[in-house]
C-alpha positions as CSV (number, residue, x, y, z in Angstrom):
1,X,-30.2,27.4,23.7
2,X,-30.2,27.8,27.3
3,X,-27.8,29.2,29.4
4,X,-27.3,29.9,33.3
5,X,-25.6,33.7,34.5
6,X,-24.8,34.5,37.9
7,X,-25.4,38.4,38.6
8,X,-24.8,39.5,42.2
9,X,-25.8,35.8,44.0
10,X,-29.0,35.4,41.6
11,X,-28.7,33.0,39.0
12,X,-30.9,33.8,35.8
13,X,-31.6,31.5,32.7
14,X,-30.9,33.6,29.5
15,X,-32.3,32.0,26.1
16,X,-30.8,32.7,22.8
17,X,-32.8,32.1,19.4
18,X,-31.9,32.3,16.3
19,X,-34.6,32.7,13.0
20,X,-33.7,29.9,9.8
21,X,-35.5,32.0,7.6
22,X,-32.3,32.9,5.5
23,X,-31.1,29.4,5.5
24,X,-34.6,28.0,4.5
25,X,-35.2,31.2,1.5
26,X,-31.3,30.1,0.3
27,X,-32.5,26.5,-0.2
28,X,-35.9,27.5,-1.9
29,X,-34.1,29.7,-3.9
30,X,-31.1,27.8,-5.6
31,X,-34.0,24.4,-6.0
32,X,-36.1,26.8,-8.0
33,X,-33.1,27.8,-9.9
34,X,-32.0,24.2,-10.5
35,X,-35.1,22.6,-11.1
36,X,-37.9,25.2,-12.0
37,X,-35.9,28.5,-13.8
38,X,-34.1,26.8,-16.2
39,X,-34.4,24.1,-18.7
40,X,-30.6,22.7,-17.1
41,X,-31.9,19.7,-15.7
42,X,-32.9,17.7,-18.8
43,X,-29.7,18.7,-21.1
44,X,-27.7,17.5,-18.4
45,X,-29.7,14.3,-17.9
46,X,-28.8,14.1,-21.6
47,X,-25.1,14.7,-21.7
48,X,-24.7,12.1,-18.2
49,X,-26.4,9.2,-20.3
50,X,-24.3,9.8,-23.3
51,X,-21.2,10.2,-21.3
52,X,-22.0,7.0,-19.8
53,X,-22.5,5.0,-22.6
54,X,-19.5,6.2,-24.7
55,X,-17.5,5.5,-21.5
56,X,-18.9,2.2,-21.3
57,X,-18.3,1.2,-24.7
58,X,-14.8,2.8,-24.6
59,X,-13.9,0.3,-21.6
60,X,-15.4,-2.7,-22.8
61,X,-12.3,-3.0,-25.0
62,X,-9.7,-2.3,-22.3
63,X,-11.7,-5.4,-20.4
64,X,-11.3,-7.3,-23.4
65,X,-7.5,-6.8,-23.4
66,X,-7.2,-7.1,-19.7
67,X,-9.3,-10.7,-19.7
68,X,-6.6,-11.8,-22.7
69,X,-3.7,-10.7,-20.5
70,X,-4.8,-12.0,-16.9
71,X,-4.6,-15.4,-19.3
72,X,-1.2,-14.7,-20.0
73,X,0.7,-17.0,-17.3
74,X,4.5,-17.9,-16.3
75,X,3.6,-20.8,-18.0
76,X,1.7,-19.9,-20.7
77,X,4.2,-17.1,-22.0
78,X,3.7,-17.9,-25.9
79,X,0.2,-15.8,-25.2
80,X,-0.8,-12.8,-27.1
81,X,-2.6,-10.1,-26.7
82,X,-5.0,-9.1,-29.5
83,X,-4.3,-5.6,-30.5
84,X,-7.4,-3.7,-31.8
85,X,-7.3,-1.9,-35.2
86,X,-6.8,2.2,-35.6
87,X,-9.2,3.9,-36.2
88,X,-10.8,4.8,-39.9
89,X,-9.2,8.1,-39.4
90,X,-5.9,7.1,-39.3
91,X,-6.0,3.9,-42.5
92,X,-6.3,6.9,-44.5
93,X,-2.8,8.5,-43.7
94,X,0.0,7.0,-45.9
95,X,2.5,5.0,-44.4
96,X,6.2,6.0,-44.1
């Protein structure tokens, strides 16, 4: 950056520099740590596909029910809404 100063009549250009090296090392540094140091890249890789799926699957019934009840009309009012069975865990629990 270049800047004008006026000492005593005389104007004189002063420049001002400034190194990147620290921002460029930081940069190196925390890539090498996410991509070269440690084995984090592929577990996670792992975990964001499985997350996805079980999301996915999860969801596909709530789109189900939503597509039943979007049917569901002021003049279709006898509709119903299919309500999905508990899960296996929970059959086994006796009834009061």
């Amino acid at each position: 950056m270049a800047t004008g100063v006026d000492v005593g009549g005389r104007l004189y250009t002063v420049l001002v520099a400034a190194t990147v090296q620290v921002q460029a090392d930081t940069v190196s540094t925390v890539a090498w740590f996410i991509l070269g140091a440690t084995p984090l890249p592929l577990p996670l890789a792992v975990v964001a596909v499985s997350v996805w799926v079980l999301v996915g699957r999860s969801l596909r019934q709530v789109e189900r029910i939503r597509g039943q009840v979007a049917g569901i009309s002021a003049r279709s009012l006898d509709g119903r809404v299919d309500v999905p069975p508990p899960p296996m865990r929970s059959r086994r629990w006796p009834r009061r």
